[in-house]
Each structure stands twice: as C-alpha cells, then as structure tokens.
N, C-alpha and C positions, 0 to 999 in steps of 0.2 A: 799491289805495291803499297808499303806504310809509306805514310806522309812522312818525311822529315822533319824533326822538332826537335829544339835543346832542350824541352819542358817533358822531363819524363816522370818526374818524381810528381807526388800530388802537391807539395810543397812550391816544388817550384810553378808549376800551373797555375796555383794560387795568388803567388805573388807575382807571377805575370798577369794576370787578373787583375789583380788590387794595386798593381804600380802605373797601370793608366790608366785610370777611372779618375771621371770627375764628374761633378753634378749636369745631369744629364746625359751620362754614359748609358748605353746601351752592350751587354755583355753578350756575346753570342759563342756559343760551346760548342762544339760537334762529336758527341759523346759517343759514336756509331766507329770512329774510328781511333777510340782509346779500348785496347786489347790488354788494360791494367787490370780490369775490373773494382777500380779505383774510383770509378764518374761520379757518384754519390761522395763521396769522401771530398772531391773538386769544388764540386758545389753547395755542399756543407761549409768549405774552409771560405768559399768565398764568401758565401753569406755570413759567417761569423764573422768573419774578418773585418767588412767593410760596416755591417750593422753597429760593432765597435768603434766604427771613426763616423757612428751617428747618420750612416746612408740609410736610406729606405728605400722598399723597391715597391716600386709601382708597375701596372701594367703599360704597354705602349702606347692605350687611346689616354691612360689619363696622362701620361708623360707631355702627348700630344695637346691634350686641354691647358694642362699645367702654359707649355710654352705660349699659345693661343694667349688665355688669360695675364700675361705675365706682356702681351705684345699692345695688348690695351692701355 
C-alpha cells in the first residue's frame, strides 16, 4: 500500500521541507517509499534551498552540543 501524500512533485516536497524549518529543525525523509526516483533531486532542492536562506547543517550530536552549550 503507497502512503498517501499531497507532495508528489519534487517541488512540492521541497517546499514542504523548507516551509517548516527553523533553526534547530531536524529534517527526516523516508526516501524507501518515494517510487519517483526523484530522492536525490528532494534533497538536493532542499539543501539548496535552505543553504540559501543561510541554514547550515550540522549533524545531530553537534546540534545536540550546539543546544547544551547555548543552555550554559
């Protein structure tokens, strides 16, 4: 059975991505059940997209340190 989703384009996936993100987002894809063969193109658009509005991505423990450090 395909998941149900309004997000079929890569366009639109992306900007489902990039319309709720904010500093300290964590983005999680599940690319096993996109039958587009588009997944690459997903997270391509999102990383361009949002590297543009100046995000960076970091991994989870430094996210994790980031908040730590920042609670000090």
């Amino acid at each position: 059975m395909e998941p149900d989703t309004n997000y079929t384009t890569v366009a639109d996936k992306v900007n489902n991505a990039v319309e709720g993100v904010k500093p300290g987002s964590i983005i999680l894809l599940h690319p096993m059940y996109d039958k587009t063969g588009d997944e690459l193109k997903v997270v391509e658009g999102i990383l361009d997209a949002l590297s543009k509005q100046g995000y960076r991505f970091v991994t989870v423990n430094e996210l994790l340190q980031y908040d730590a450090d920042a609670a000090e």
